[in-house]
FIMAR-639285 format. One record per residue (C-alpha): x, y, z; residue number from 0; residue in three letters. Coordinates in steps of 0.001 Angstrom, whole numbers, padded with zeros to 6 digits. Layout:
# FIMAR-639285
+---------+---------+---------+-----+------+
!    east !   north !      up ! pos ! code !
+---------+---------+---------+-----+------+
!       X !       Y !       Z ! NUM !  Ala !
...
+---------+---------+---------+-----+------+
***
This chain:
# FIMAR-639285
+---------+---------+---------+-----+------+
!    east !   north !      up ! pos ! code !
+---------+---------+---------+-----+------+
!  036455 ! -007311 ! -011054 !   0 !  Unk !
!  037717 ! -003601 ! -011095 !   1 !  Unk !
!  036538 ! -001173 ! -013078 !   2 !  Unk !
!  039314 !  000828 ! -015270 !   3 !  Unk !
!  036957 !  004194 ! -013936 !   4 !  Unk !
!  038146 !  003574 ! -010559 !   5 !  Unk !
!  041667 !  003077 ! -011263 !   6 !  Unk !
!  042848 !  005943 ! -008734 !   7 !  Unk !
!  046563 !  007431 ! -008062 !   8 !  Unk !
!  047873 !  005048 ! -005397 !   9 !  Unk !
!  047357 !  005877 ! -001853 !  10 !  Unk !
!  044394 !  007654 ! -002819 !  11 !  Unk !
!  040368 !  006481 ! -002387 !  12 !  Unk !
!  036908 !  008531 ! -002590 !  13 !  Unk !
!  036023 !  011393 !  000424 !  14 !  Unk !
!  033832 !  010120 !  002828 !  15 !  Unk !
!  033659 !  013869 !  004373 !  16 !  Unk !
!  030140 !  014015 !  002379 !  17 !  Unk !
!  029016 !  011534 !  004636 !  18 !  Unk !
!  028921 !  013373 !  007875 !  19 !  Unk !
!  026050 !  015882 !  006174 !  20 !  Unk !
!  024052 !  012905 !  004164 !  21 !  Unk !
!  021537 !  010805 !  006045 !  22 !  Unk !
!  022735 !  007538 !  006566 !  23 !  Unk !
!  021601 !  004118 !  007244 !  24 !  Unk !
!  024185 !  002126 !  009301 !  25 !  Unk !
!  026187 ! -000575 !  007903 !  26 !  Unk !
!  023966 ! -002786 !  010576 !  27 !  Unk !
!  020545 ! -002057 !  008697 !  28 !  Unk !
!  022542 ! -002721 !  005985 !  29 !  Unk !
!  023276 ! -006502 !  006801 !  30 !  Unk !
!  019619 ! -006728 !  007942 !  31 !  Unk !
!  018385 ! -005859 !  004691 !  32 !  Unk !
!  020692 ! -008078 !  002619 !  33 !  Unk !
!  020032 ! -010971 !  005376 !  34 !  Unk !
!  016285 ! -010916 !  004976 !  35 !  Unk !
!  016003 ! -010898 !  001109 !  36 !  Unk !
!  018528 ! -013237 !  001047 !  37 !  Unk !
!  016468 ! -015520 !  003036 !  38 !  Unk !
!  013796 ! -014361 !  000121 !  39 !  Unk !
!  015835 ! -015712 ! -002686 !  40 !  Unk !
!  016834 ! -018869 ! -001223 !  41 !  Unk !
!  012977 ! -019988 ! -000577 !  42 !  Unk !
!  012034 ! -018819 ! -003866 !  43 !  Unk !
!  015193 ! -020669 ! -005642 !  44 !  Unk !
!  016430 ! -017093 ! -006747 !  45 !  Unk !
!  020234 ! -017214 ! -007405 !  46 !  Unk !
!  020378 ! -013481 ! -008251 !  47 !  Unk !
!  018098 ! -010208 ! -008477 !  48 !  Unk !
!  018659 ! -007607 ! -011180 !  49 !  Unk !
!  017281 ! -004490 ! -009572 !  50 !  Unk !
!  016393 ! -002166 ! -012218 !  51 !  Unk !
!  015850 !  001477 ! -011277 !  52 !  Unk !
!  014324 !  004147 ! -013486 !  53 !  Unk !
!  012739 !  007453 ! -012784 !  54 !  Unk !
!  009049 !  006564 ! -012972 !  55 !  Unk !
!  006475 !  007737 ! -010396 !  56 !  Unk !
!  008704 !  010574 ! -008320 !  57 !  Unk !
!  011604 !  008836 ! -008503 !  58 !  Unk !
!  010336 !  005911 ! -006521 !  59 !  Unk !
!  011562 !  003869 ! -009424 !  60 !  Unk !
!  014369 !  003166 ! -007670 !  61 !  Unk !
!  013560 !  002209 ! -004521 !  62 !  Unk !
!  014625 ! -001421 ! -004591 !  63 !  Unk !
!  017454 ! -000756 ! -005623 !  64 !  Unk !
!  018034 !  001763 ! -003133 !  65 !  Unk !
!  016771 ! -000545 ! -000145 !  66 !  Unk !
!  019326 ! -002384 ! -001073 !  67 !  Unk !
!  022022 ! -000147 ! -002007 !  68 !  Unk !
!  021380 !  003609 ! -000832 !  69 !  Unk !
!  022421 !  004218 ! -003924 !  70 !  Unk !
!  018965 !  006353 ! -005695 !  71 !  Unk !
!  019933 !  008579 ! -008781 !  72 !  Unk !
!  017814 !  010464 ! -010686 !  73 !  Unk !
!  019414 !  008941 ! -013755 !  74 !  Unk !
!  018629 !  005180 ! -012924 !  75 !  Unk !
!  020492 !  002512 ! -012644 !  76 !  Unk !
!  020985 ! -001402 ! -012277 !  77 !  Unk !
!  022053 ! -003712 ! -009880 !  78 !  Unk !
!  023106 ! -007501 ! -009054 !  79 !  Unk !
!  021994 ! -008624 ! -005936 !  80 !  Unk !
!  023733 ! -011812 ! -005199 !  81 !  Unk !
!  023131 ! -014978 ! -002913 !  82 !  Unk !
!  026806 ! -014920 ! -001847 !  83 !  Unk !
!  028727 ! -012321 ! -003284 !  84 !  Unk !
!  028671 ! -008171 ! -002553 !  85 !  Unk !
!  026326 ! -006007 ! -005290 !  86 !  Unk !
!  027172 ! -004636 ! -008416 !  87 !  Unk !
!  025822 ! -001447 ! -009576 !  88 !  Unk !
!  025394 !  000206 ! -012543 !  89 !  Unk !
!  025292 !  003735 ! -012001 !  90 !  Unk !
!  024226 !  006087 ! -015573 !  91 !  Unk !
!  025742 !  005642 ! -019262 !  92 !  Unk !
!  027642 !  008931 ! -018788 !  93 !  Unk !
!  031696 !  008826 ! -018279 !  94 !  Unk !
!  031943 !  011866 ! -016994 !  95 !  Unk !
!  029706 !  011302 ! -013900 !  96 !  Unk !
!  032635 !  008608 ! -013029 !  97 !  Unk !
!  035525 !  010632 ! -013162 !  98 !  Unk !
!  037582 !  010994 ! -011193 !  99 !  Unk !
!  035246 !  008694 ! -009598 ! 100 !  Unk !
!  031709 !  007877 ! -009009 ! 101 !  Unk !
!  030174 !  010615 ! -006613 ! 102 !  Unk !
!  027837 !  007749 ! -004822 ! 103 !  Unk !
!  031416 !  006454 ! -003413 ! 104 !  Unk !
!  031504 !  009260 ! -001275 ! 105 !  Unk !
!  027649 !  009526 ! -000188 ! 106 !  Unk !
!  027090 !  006098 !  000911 ! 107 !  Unk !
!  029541 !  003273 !  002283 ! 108 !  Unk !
!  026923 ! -000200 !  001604 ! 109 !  Unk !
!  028620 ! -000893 ! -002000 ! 110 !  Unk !
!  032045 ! -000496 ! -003617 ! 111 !  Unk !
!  031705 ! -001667 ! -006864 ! 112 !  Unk !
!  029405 !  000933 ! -009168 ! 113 !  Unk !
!  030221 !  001103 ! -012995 ! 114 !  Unk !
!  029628 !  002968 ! -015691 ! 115 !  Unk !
!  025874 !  001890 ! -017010 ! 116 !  Unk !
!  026514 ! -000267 ! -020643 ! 117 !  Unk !
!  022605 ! -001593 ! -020404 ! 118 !  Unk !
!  021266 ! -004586 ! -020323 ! 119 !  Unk !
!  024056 ! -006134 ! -022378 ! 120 !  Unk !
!  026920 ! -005269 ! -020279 ! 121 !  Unk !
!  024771 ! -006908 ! -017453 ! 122 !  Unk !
!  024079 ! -010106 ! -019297 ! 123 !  Unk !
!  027964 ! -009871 ! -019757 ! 124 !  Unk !
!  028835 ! -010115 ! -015868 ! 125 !  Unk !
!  026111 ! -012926 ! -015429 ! 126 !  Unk !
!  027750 ! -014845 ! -018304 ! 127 !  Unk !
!  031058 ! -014248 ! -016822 ! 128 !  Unk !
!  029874 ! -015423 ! -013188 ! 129 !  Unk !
!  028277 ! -018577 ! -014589 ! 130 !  Unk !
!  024610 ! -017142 ! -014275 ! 131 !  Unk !
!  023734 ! -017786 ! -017881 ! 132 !  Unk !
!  021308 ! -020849 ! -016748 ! 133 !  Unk !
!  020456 ! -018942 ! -013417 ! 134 !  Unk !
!  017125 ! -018255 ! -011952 ! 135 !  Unk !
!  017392 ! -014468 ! -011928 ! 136 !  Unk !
!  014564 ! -012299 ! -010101 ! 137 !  Unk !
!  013451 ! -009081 ! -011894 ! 138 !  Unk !
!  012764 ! -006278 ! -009288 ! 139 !  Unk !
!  011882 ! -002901 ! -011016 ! 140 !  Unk !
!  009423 ! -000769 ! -009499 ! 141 !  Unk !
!  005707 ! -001607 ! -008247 ! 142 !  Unk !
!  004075 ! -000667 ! -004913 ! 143 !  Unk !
!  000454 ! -001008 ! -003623 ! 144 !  Unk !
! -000166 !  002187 ! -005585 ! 145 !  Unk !
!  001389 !  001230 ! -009024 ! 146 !  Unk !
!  001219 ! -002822 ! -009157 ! 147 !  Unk !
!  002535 ! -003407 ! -012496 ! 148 !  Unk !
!  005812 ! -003640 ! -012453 ! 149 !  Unk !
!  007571 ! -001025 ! -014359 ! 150 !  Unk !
!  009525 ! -003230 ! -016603 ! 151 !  Unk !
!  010484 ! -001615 ! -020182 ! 152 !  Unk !
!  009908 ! -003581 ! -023219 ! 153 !  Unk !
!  013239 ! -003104 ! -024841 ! 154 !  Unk !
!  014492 ! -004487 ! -021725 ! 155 !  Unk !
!  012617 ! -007728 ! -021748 ! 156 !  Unk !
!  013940 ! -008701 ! -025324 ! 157 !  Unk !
!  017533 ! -007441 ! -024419 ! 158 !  Unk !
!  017425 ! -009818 ! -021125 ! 159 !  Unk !
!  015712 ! -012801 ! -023352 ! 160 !  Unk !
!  018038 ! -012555 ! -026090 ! 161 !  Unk !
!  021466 ! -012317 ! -024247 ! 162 !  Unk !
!  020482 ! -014769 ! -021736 ! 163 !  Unk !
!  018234 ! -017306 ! -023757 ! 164 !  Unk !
!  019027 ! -019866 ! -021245 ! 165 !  Unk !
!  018238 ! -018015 ! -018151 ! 166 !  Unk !
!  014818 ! -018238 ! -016147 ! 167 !  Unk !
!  013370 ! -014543 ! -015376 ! 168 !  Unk !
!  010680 ! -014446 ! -012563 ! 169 !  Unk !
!  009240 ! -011317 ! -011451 ! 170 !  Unk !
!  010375 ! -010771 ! -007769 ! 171 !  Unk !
!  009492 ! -007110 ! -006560 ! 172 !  Unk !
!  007633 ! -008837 ! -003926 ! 173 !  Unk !
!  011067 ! -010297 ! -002501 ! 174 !  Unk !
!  011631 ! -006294 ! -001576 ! 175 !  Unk !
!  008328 ! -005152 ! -001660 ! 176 !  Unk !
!  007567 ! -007467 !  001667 ! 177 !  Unk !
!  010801 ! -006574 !  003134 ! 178 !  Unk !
!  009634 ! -002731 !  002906 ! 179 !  Unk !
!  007077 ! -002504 !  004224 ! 180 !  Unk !
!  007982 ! -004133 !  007918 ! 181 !  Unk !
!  010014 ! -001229 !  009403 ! 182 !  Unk !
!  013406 ! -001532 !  011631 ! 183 !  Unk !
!  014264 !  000619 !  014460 ! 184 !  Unk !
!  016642 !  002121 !  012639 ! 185 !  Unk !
!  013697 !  003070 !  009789 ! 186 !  Unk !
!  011430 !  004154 !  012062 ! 187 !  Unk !
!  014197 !  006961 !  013673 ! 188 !  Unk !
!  014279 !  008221 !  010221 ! 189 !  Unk !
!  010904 !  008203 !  009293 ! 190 !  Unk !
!  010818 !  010252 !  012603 ! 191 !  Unk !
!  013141 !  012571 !  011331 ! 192 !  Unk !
!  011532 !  013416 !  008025 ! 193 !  Unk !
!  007873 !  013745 !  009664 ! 194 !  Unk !
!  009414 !  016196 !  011801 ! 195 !  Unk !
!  010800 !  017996 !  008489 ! 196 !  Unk !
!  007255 !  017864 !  007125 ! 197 !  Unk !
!  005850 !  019372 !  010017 ! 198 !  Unk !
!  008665 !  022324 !  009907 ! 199 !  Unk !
!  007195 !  022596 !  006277 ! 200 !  Unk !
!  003553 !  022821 !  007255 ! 201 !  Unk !
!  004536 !  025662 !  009743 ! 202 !  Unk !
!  006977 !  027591 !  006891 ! 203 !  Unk !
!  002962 !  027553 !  005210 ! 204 !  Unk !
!  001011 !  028770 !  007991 ! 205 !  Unk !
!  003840 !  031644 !  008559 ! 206 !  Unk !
!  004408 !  032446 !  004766 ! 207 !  Unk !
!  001290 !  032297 !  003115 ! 208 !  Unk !
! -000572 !  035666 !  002974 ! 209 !  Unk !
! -002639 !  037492 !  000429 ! 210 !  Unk !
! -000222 !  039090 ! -002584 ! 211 !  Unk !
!  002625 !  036253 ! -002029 ! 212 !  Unk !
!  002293 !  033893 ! -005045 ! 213 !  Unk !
!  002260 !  030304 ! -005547 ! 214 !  Unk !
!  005616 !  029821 ! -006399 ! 215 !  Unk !
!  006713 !  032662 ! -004034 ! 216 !  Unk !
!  005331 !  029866 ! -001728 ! 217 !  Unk !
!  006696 !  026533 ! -003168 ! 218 !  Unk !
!  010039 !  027706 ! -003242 ! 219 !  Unk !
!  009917 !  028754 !  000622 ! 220 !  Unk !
!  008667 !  025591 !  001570 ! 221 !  Unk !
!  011445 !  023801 ! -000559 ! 222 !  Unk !
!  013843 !  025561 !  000865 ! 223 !  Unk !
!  012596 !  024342 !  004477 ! 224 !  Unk !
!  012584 !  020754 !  003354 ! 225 !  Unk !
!  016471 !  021547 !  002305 ! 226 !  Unk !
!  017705 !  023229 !  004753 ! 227 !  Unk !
!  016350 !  020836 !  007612 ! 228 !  Unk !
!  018068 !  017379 !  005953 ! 229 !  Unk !
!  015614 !  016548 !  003549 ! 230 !  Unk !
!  016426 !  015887 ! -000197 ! 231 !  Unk !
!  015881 !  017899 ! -003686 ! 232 !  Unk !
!  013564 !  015107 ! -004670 ! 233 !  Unk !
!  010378 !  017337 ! -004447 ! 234 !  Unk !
!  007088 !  015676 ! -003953 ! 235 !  Unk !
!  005139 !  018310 ! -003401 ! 236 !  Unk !
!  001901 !  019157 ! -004206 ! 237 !  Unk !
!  000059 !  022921 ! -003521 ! 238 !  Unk !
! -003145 !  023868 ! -004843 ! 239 !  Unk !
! -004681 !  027299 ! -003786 ! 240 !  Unk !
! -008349 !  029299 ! -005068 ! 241 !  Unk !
! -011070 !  030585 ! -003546 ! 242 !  Unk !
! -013661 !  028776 ! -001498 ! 243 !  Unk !
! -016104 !  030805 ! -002352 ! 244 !  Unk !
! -016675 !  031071 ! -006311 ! 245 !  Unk !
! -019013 !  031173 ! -009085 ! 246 !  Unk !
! -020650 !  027752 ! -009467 ! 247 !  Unk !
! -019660 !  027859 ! -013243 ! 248 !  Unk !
! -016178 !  027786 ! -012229 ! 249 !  Unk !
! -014310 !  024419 ! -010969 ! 250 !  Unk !
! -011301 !  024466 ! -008400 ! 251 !  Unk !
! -009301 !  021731 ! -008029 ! 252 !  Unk !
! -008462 !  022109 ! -004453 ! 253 !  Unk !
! -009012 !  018352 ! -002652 ! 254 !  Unk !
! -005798 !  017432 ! -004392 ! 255 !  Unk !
! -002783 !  019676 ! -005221 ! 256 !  Unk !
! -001619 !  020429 ! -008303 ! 257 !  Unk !
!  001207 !  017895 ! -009120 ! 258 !  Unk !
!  004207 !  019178 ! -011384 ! 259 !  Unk !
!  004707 !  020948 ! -013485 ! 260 !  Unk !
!  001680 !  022542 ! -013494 ! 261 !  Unk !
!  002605 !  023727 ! -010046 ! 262 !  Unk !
!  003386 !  026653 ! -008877 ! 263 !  Unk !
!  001619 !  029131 ! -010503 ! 264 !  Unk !
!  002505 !  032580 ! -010437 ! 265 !  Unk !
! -001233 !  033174 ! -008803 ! 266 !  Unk !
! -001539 !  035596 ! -005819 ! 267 !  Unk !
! -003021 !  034443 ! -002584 ! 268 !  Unk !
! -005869 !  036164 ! -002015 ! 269 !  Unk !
! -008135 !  036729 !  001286 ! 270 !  Unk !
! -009981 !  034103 !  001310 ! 271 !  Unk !
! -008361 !  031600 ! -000444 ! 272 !  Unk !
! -008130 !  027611 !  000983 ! 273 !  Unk !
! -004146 !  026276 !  000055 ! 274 !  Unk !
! -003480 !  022887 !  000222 ! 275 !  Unk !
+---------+---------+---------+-----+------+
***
């Protein structure tokens, strides 16, 4: 089914220039990934996953739907994950972040189809239309080791129930959640990558921070390492700094940095002063 969105002049298709200056998984990790939850489905009698992707918890509220799609916007999304057929994404409620076409065409090359976002009902729709209706469908939104309750929304529940009254919903984050956490080659080079980004970061600290620089003075120059060296605006980054020694009727929170947005502060570094 094409969508009217991506209805382009003839001859002409998204830029895949981007892609030479994004990270990318290979279309081979790709296949690996579909394969094994595939396998998944079929031994759970799963005909399809909805992977629904919000912005809880850093943005790791979409990372099933990313596994499987490298698609991961800040504005969340959906997905279809099918037993025999290519994904469908939903990518944000907004028309103009589909014209002329939808950007995540040109950033990633693992799906094609990605539509404007019309909810859980325009979902239900392409089920319907597929001859789902009756389907076992497996719910994936986010849940890790860290946050185990899946972060389903309640409106979303009674949207799925009602348009698909004859449908039988499972929770399956555990179809992706198992597949995660077994690392490819492939993974494991990027992993590589970004702890090597991390480490740049810790040594941007060590050369930056002095007494009189601030906080944020700070954050942002450690930011800007993660940036400039491959890594994405998706900050999850914590910095704390105070004095070790202090009055005892005082309390620093310095095991733990401060998460956002009550960091940075516009604090001085001062002689002294431990920053995590």
């Amino acid at each position: 089914m094409t969508n009217p969105l991506h209805q382009l002049p003839e001859g002409s298709a998204p830029t895949k220039e981007l892609m030479k200056y994004l990270p990318q998984f290979s279309l081979a990790e790709r296949d690996r990934r579909w394969a094994a939850a595939r396998r998944r489905m079929a031994t759970a009698g799963i005909d399809v996953l909805l992977l629904i992707g919000n912005d809880f918890f850093w943005d790791m509220g979409m990372v099933n739907l990313r596994y499987l799609t490298q698609i991961g916007s800040k504005l969340g999304g959906y997905a279809l994950f099918f037993l025999d057929d290519d994904p469908v994404v939903w990518n944000s409620n907004l028309p103009h972040m589909h014209r002329p076409t939808n950007i995540h065409l040109s950033t990633q090359e693992w799906v094609r189809d990605i539509r404007l976002s019309e909810g859980i009902p325009g979902i239900a729709a392409e089920l319907r239309a597929r001859g789902y209706d009756k389907a076992r469908i497996g719910l994936a939104a986010f849940s890790s080791t860290i946050v185990t309750i899946p972060s389903l929304l309640h409106g979303e529940m009674v949207a799925l129930e009602r348009e698909l009254p004859n449908a039988t919903l499972v929770q399956a984050g555990w179809v992706l959640e198992e597949l995660r956490m077994v690392k490819s080659e492939e993974e494991i080079t990027m992993l590589t990558k970004a702890s090597e980004i991390a480490r740049r970061t810790v040594d941007t600290m060590i050369k930056v921070a002095r007494p009189g620089i601030t906080e944020a003075e700070l954050y942002a120059e450690l930011v800007k390492t993660q940036i400039v060296n491959g890594a994405e605006p998706v900050i999850f980054h914590l910095l704390a700094s105070g004095p070790v020694e202090h009055s005892r009727s005082e309390i620093w929170h310095l095991v733990h940095g401060a998460e956002q947005p009550a960091v940075p502060t516009r604090r001085p570094l001062q002689t002294g002063d431990l920053v995590i």
